[in-house]
Each structure stands twice: as C-alpha cells, then as structure tokens.
C-alpha positions as CSV (number, residue, x, y, z in Angstrom):
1,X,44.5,34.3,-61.9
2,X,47.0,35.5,-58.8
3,X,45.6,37.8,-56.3
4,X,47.1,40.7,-55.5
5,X,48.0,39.2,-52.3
6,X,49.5,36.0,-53.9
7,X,51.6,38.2,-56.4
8,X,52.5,39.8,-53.3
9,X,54.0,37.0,-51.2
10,X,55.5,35.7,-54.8
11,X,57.9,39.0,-54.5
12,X,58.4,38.4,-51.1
13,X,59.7,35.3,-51.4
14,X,62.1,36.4,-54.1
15,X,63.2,39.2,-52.5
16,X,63.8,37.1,-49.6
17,X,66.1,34.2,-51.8
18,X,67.7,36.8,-53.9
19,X,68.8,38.2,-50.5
20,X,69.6,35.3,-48.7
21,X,72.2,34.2,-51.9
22,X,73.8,37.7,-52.1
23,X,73.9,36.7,-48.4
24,X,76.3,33.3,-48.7
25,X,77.6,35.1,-51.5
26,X,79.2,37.7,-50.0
27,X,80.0,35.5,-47.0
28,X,82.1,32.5,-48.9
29,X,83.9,35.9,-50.5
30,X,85.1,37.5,-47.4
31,X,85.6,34.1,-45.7
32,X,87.9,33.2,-48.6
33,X,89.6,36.3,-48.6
34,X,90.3,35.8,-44.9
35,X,91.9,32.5,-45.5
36,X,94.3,33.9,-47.7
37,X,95.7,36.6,-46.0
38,X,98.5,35.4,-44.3
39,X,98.4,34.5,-41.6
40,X,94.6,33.0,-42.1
41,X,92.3,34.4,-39.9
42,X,91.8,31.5,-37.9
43,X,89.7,32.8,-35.0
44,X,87.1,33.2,-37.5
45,X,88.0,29.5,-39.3
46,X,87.6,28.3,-35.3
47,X,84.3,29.4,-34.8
48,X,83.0,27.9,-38.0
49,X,84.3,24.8,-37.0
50,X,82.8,25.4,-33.3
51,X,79.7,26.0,-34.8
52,X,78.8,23.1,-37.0
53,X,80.0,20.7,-34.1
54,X,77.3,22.6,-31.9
55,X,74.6,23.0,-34.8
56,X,75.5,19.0,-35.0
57,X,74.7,18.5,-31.2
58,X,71.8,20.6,-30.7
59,X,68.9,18.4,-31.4
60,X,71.1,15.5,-29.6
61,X,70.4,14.2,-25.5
62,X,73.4,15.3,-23.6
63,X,75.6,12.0,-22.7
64,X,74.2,10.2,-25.6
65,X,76.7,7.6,-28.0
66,X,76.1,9.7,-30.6
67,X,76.4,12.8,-29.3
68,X,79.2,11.9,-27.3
69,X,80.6,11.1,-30.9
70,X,80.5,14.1,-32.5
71,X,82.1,16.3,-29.4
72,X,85.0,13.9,-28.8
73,X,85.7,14.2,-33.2
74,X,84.9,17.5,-33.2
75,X,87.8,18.4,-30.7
76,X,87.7,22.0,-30.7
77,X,90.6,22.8,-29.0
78,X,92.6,20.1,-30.8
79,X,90.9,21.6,-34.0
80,X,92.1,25.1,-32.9
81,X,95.9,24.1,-31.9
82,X,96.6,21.7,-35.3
83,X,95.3,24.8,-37.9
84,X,97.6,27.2,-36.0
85,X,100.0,25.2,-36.0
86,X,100.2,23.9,-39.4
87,X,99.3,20.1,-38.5
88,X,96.0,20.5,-40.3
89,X,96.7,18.8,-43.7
90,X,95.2,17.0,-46.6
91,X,94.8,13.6,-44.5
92,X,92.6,15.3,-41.6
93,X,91.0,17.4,-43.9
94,X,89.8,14.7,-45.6
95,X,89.1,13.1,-42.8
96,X,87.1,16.1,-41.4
97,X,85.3,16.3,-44.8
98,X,84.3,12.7,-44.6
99,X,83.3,12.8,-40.8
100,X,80.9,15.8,-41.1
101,X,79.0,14.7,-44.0
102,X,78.4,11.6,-42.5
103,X,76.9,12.6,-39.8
104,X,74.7,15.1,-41.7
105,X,73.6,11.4,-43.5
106,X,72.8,9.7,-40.0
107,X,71.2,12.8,-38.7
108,X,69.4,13.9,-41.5
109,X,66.2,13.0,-43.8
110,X,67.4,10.3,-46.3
111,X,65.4,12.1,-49.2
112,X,68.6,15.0,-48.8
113,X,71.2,12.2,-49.0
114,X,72.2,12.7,-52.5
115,X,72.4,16.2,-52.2
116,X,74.8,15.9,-49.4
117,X,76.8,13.5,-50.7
118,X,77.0,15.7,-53.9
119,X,78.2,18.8,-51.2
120,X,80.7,16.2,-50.0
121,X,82.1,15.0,-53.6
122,X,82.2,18.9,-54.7
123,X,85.1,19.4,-51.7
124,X,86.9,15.8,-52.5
125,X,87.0,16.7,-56.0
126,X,88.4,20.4,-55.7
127,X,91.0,18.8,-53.0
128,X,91.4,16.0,-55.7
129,X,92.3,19.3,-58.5
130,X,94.3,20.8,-55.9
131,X,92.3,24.0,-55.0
132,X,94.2,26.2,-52.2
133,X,93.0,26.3,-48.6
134,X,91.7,29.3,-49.4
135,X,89.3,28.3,-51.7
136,X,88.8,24.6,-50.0
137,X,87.7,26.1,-46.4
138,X,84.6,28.3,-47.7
139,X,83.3,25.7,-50.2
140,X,83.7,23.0,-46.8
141,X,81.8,25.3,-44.5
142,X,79.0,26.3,-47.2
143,X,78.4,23.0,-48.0
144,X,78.5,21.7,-44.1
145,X,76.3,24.4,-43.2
146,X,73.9,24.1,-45.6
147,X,73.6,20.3,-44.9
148,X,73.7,20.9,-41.1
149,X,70.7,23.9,-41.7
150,X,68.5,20.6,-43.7
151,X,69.0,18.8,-40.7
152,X,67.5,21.3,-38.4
153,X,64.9,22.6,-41.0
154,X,63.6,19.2,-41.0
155,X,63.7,18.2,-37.8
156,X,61.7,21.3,-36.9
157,X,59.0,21.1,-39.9
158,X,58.5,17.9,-38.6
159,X,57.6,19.1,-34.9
160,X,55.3,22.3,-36.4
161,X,53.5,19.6,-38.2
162,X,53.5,17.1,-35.0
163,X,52.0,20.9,-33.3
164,X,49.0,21.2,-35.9
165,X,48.3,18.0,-36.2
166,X,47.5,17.7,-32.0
167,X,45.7,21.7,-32.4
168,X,43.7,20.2,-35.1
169,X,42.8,17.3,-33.5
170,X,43.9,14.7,-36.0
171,X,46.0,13.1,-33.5
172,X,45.7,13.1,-29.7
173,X,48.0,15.1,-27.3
174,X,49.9,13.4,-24.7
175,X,49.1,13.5,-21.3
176,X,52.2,14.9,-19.0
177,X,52.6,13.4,-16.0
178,X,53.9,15.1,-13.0
C-alpha cells in the first residue's frame, strides 16, 4: 500500500507531465500560427534554429572535428538570409532534417535511436504528403528538440551517477593535479 507521501509525489509527477504537454502544446500552436502569418515570423524561426545548433554544441570541446561540424552546417547567418529570402526549399530542408537527426544519433544514447529516427521519418513523411511550412517547421523543431533534450538528459544522468558513485565510494575520485 502507497504512503501518503508516495501518492503524493505520484500527483506531482502528473501534475508536472500534464503541464509540461499543455506546455509543447501550446508552444507547436503558436509557433505554427506564426509561421503562417505572412510574412512568417522568422526572427522567432531564427532562434529555434540558433538554438538547436548551440544545444548541439554545448557538451562539445571548442575547435573539435565535430564540433567544428555542426557550426560550419548549422550556418546561422546563412540559415537566417536563405528563409528570408525564399531560398530555403524542399531540398535544404530535407537536407536540414537529415543533418540534425543525425547528429542527435552520433551524439546521443543508441537505446533512443529508434525513437529519433521515428521523429525524423514523422517530418520526411508529412514533407513526402505535402504538409505546408507551417505545419512542417513546428513538427521539425519539436521533434529536434526533444531529441536534442535526450541528448543532454543523458549525458547529464550519466555524470549525477558518475557523482554518487565517487560520494559513495563505489569508485575512486580522481586526483587533480595542479
């Protein structure tokens, strides 16, 4: 039988994942609805490219091949002047598509692989049935962004576990050197 504490943190958690939904919800709506205004709001369409480039860099050694990689195909200026322009088509959006999800497989844990290559086959196939821009860019950037989130969720349960593991002893701490 559940304490009352348990039934507690039950509720909590929940609350928490009916919130976060109604969250990305509410998000991929107004994105959407700023993509088809005319003209699209693509300050906004900018940033969410600027930010999985950066979320895609952040756990990366400045200079490395990789990282190195990802900023010089993740132009963001390049990025910024072909939307406004019109020059962003089906070609580099495919392109874009593939690139991004990629990377989330060679930066992420293997056992989410499916799952993002399902994310990246849910935007091929709505380009493939001709969905409109405006419903093509949220679905990209909810799918990138929840693939790009594993990556760092991952990469950061493994360190709190590497953390408790050294504060309980089970394996030894590193000396620093000066």
């Amino acid at each position: 039988m559940e304490s009352r504490e348990e039934k507690m943190k039950k509720i909590q958690e929940q609350l928490h994942k009916q919130i976060e939904y109604t969250y990305k919800q509410v998000w991929c709506d107004l994105l959407h609805d700023r993509v088809k205004q005319t003209p699209p709001d693509f300050d906004w369409i900018v940033r969410l490219y600027k930010e999985i480039r950066y979320k895609l860099t952040y756990f990366l050694k400045l200079g490395s091949p990789a990282r190195v990689e990802i900023e010089e195909g993740m132009d963001v200026e390049l990025f910024d002047q072909m939307i406004r322009n019109g020059a962003f088509q089906g070609p580099e959006f495919v392109a874009l598509v593939n690139f991004v999800f990629d990377k989330c497989l060679m930066l992420g844990s293997p056992g989410r692989d499916k799952d993002v290559e399902n994310f990246r086959k849910e935007v091929m196939t709505a380009l493939q049935n001709k969905a409109t821009f405006a419903e093509l860019v949220p679905l990209f950037f909810k799918n990138a962004n929840t693939a790009v989130d594993w990556i760092h969720e991952d990469l950061f349960g493994v360190k709190n576990n590497i953390e408790r593991l050294i504060r309980e002893g089970i394996i030894p701490q590193k000396n620093k050197k000066n």
